[in-house]
C-alpha positions as semicolon CSV with decimal commas, in nm:
position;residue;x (nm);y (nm);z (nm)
1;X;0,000;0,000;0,000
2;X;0,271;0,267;0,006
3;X;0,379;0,222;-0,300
4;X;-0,030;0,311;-0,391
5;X;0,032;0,611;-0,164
6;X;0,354;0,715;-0,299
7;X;0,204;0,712;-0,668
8;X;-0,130;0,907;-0,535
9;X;0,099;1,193;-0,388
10;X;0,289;1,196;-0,689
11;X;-0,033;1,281;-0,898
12;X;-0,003;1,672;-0,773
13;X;0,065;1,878;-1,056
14;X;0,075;1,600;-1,366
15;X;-0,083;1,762;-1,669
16;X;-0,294;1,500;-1,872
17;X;-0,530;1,576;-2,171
18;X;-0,887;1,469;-2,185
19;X;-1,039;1,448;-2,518
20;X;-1,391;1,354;-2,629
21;X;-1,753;1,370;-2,560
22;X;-1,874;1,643;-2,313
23;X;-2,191;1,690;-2,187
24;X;-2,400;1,938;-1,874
25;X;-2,471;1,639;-1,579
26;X;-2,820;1,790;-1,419
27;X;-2,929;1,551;-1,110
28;X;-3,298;1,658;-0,957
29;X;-3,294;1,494;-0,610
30;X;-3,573;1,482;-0,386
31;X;-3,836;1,214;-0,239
32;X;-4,067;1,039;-0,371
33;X;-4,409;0,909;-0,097
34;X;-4,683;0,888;-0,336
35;X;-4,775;0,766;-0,676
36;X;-4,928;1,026;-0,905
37;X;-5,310;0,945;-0,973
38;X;-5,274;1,062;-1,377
39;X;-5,035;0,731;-1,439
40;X;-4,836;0,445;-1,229
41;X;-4,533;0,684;-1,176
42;X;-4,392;0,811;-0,848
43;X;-4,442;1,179;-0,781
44;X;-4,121;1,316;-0,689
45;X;-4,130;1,658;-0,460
46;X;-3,804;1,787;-0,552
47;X;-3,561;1,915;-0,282
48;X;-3,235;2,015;-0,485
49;X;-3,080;2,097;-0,823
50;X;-2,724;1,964;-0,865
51;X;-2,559;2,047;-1,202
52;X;-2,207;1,914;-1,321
53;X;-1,951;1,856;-1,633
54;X;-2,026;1,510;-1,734
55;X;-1,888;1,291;-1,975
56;X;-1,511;1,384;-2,044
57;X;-1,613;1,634;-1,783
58;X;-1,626;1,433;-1,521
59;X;-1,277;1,233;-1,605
60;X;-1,139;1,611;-1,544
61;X;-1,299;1,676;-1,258
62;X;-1,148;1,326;-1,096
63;X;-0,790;1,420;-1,212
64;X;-0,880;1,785;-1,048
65;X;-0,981;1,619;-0,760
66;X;-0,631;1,393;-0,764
67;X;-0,468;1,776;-0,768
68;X;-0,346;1,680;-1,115
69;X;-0,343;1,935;-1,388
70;X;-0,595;1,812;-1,725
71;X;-0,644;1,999;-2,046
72;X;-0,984;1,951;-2,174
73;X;-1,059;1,930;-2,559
74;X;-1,429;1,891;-2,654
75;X;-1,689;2,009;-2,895
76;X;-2,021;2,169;-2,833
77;X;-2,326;2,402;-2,934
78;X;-2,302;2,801;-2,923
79;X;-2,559;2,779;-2,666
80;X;-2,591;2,872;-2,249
81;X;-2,494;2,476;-2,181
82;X;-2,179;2,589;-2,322
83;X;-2,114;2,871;-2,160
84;X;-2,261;2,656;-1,825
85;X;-1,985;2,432;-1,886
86;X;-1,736;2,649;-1,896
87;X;-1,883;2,834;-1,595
88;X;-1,936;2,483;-1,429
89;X;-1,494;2,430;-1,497
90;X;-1,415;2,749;-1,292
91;X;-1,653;2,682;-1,009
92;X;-1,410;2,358;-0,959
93;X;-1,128;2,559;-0,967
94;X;-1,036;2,351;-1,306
95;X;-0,847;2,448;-1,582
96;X;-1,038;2,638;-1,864
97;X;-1,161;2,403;-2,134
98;X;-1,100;2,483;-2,484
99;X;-1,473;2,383;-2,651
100;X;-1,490;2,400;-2,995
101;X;-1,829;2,483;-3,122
102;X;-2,052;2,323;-3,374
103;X;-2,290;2,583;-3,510
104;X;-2,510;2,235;-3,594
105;X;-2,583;2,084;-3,289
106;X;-2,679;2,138;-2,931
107;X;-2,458;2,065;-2,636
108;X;-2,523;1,763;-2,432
109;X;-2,759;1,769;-2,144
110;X;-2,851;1,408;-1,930
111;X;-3,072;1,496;-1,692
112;X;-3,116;1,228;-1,414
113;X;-3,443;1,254;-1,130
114;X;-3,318;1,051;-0,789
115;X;-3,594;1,026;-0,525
116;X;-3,421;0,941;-0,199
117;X;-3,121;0,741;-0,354
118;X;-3,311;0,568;-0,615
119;X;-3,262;0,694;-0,956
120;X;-3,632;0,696;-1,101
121;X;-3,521;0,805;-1,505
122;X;-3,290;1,028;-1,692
123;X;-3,340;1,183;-2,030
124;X;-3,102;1,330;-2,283
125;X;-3,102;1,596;-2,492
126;X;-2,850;1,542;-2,801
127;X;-2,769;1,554;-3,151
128;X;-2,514;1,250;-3,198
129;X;-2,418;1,307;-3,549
130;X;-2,058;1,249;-3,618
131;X;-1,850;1,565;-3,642
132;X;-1,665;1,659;-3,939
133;X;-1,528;1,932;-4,154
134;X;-1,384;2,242;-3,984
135;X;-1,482;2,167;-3,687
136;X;-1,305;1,781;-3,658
137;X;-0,942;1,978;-3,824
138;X;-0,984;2,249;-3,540
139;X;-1,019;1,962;-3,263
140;X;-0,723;1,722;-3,377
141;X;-0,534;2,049;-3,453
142;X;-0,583;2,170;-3,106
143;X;-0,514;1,808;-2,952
144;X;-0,163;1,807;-3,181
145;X;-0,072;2,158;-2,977
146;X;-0,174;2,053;-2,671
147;X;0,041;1,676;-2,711
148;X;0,345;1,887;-2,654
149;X;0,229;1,999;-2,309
150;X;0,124;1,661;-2,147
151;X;0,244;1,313;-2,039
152;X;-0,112;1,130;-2,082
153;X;-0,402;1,131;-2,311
154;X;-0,762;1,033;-2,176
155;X;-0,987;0,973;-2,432
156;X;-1,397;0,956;-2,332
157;X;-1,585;0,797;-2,559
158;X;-1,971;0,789;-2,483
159;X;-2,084;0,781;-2,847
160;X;-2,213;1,129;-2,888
161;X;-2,025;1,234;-3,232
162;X;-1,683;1,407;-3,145
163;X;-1,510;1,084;-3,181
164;X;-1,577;0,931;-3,550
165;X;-1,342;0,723;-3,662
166;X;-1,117;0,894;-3,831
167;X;-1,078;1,151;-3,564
168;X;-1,023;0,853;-3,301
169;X;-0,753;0,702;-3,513
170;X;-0,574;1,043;-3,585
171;X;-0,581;1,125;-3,204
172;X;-0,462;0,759;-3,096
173;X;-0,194;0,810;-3,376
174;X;-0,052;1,163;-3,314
175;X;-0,036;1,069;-2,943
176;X;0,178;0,763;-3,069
177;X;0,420;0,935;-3,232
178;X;0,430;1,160;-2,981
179;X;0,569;0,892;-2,719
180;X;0,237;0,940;-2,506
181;X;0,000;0,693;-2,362
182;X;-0,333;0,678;-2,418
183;X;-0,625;0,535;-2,191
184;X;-0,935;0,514;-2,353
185;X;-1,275;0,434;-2,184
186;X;-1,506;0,278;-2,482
187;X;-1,838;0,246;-2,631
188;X;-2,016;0,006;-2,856
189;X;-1,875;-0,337;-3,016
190;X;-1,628;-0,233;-3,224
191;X;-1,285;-0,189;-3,041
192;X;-1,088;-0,151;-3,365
193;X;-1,156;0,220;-3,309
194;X;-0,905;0,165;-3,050
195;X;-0,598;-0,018;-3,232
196;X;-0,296;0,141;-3,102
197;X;-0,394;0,262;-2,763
198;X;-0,190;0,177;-2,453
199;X;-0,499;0,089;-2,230
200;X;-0,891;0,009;-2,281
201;X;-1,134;0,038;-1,984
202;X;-1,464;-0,160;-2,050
203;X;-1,650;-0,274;-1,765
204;X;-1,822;-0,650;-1,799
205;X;-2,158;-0,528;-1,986
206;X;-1,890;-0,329;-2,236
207;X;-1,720;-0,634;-2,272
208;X;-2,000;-0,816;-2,338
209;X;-2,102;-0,591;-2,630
210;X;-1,772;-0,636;-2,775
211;X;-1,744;-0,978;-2,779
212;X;-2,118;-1,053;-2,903
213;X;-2,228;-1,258;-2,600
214;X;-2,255;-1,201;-2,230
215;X;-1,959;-1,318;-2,032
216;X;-2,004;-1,345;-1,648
217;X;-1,724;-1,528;-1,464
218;X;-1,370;-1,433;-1,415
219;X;-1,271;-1,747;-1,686
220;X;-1,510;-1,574;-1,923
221;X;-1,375;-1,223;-1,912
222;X;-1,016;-1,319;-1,953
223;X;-1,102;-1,529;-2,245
224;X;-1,331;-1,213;-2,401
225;X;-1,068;-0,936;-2,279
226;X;-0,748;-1,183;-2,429
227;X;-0,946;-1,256;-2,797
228;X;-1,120;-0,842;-2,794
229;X;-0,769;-0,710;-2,731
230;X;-0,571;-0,971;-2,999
231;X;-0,863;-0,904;-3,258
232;X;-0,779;-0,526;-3,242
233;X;-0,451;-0,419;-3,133
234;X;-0,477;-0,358;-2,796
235;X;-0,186;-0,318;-2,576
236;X;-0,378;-0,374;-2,245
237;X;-0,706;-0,393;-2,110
238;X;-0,857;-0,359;-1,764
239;X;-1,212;-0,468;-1,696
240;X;-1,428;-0,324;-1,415
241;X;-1,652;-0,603;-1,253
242;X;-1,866;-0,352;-1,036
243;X;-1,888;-0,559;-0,688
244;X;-1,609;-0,800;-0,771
245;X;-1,323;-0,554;-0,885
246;X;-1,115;-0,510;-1,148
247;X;-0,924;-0,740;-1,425
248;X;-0,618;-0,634;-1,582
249;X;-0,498;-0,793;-1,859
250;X;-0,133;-0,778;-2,062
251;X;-0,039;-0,802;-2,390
252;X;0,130;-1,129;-2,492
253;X;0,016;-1,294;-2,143
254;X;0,343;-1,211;-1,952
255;X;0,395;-1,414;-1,605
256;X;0,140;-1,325;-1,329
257;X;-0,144;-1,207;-1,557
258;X;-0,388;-1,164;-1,528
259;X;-0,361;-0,955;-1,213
260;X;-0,712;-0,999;-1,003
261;X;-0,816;-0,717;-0,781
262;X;-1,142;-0,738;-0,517
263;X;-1,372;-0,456;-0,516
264;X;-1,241;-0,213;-0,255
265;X;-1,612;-0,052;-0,203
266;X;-1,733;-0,051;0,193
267;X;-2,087;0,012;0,057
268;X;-2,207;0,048;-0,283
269;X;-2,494;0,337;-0,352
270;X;-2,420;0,439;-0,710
271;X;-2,201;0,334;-0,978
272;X;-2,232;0,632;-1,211
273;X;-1,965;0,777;-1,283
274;X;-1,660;0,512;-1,154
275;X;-1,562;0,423;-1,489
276;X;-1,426;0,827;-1,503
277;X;-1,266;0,791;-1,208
278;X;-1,085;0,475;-1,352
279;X;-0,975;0,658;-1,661
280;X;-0,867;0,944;-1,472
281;X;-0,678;0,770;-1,262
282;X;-0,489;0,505;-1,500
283;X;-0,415;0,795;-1,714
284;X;-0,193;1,008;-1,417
285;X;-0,061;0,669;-1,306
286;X;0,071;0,623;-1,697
287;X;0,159;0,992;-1,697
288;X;0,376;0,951;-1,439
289;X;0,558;0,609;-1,608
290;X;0,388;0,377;-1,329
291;X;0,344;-0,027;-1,355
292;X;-0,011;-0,083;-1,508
293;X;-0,089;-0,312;-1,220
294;X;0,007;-0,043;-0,921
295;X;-0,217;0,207;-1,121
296;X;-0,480;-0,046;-1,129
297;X;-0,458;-0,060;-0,743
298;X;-0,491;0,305;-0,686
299;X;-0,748;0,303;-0,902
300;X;-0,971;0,007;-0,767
301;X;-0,980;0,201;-0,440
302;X;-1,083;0,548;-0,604
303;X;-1,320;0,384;-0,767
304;X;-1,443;0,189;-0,438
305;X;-1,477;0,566;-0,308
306;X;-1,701;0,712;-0,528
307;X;-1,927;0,410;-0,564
308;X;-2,029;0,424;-0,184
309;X;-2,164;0,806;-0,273
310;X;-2,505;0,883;-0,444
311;X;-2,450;1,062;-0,781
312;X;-2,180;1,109;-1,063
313;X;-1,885;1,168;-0,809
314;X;-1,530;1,178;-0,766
315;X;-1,250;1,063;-0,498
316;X;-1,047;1,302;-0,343
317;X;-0,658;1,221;-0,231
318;X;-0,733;1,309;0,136
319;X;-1,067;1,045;0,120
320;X;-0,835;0,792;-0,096
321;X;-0,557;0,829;0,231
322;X;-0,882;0,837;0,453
323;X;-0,968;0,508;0,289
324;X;-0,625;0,373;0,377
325;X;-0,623;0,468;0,752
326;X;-0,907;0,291;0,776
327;X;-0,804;-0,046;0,617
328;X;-0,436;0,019;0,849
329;X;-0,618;0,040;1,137
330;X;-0,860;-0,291;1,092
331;X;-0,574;-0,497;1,066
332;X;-0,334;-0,367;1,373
């Protein structure tokens, strides 16, 4: 564990860029007694508005909360969500984001209505269509300028247009020949959108969709994550299990893989939002030139953080050490 803690502190400062699909998080919380008499639907007497950067977003706001330093590149309507987002950045004392805008389409809203802590539905508001023209050259252009000033690339793909393929592939390969690694957190089946990157995220229902079947045990997902990463060109993968931990798997099978880690969550209340915090994570821990597997362990127990809160949410380095303390202290 001190090596975990030695890499956490070392996170301070680290620059790492964040590329892809942003969006305006809006969470209506409030309680729900009573079902409304005009259809079966809970009536929900709302207490609180809660809005956030979501999406790429929220992978920044993790590596802000880690005290590390990310540059965010991301494309979005001339609209007030726009200038919410950027509003949203400097509340959180983060780093201004450089949106591009797309004159033809809205930003990104998901709205999500929790009674008590029971999400009841979320809707989106979005215009997926792939981006192109000027306005995919002004994004790789500005990721090309900003390679020069970071040590990691975090790419967020949630399937919302600013990552067609070509883009994906230019991004993947400019960061390549720039010497820096890339951690991408996917969507959809096919992970040749990936070839070339140094690590994939999925979690098991990602996984599944990749492979074209549902795969459940631990024998399963090696066997998926080993033939998804040799059918594409994947360096490394490491699959998120929710309440059984994390899977990381090597290229070319090396002794000890794959490395097995329990879930590190003392109670789980939402799971929203922990697949950022793994991305955020792995990225400083590959920023900083760490092992893949010691990243993976920092990351496990971020990730065990934020799932025992209600919401999208992030993990602090103080909670992270908090977290720590705790496990030292039921074992003296």
């Amino acid at each position: 564990m001190k090596e975990v803690l030695t890499l956490l502190r070392s996170i301070k400062g680290i620059r790492v860029l964040c590329v892809g699909d942003i969006m305006v998080d809006r969470y209506i919380y409030g309680q729900a007694t009573r079902i409304s008499p005009e259809a079966p639907v809970p009536v929900v007497r709302v207490k609180r508005h809660l809005l956030m950067p979501g999406g790429v977003g929220n992978v920044v706001k993790n590596l802000g909360a880690l005290e590390a330093l990310p540059l965010t590149v991301s494309v979005t309507g001339r609209d007030s969500k726009s200038t919410l987002l950027s509003r949203l950045f400097a509340e959180d004392s983060l780093p201004a984001p450089h949106l591009i805008i797309d004159e033809n389409r809205p930003t990104s809203v998901k709205t999500r209505i929790i009674a008590g802590i029971q999400q009841v539905v979320r809707f989106d508001e979005e215009d997926t269509t792939p981006i192109s023209g000027h306005v995919a050259e002004e994004l790789l252009s500005t990721v090309n300028e900003a390679l020069g000033q970071v040590r990691a690339v975090a790419i967020s793909d949630y399937g919302k247009g600013t990552l067609p393929d070509d883009v994906l592939s230019e991004i993947i390969s400019l960061a390549s020949a720039a010497g820096t690694p890339v951690v991408v957190d996917p969507k959809g089946s096919d992970y040749s959108r990936y070839r070339g990157a140094t690590l994939v995220t999925p979690n098991r229902s990602e996984l599944s969709e990749a492979i074209g079947h549902k795969v459940e045990s631990a024998m399963e997902l090696e066997l998926a994550g080993r033939e998804v990463m040799a059918r594409n060109g994947l360096l490394n993968i490491l699959i998120t299990r929710s309440e059984d931990g994390m899977m990381l798997l090597h290229h070319g099978a090396p002794e000890g893989d794959p490395v097995l880690l329990p879930s590190q969550a003392r109670e789980v209340f939402d799971v929203s939002g922990a697949g950022d915090t793994v991305v955020a994570v792995m990225a400083a821990a590959l920023a900083l030139g760490a092992p893949l597997a010691l990243g993976a362990r920092l990351a496990n127990i971020a990730a065990g953080v934020v799932v025992g809160k209600v919401g999208t949410a992030t993990a602090t380095a103080d909670e992270i050490e908090d977290w720590y303390s705790g496990q030292s202290s039921a074992y003296r």
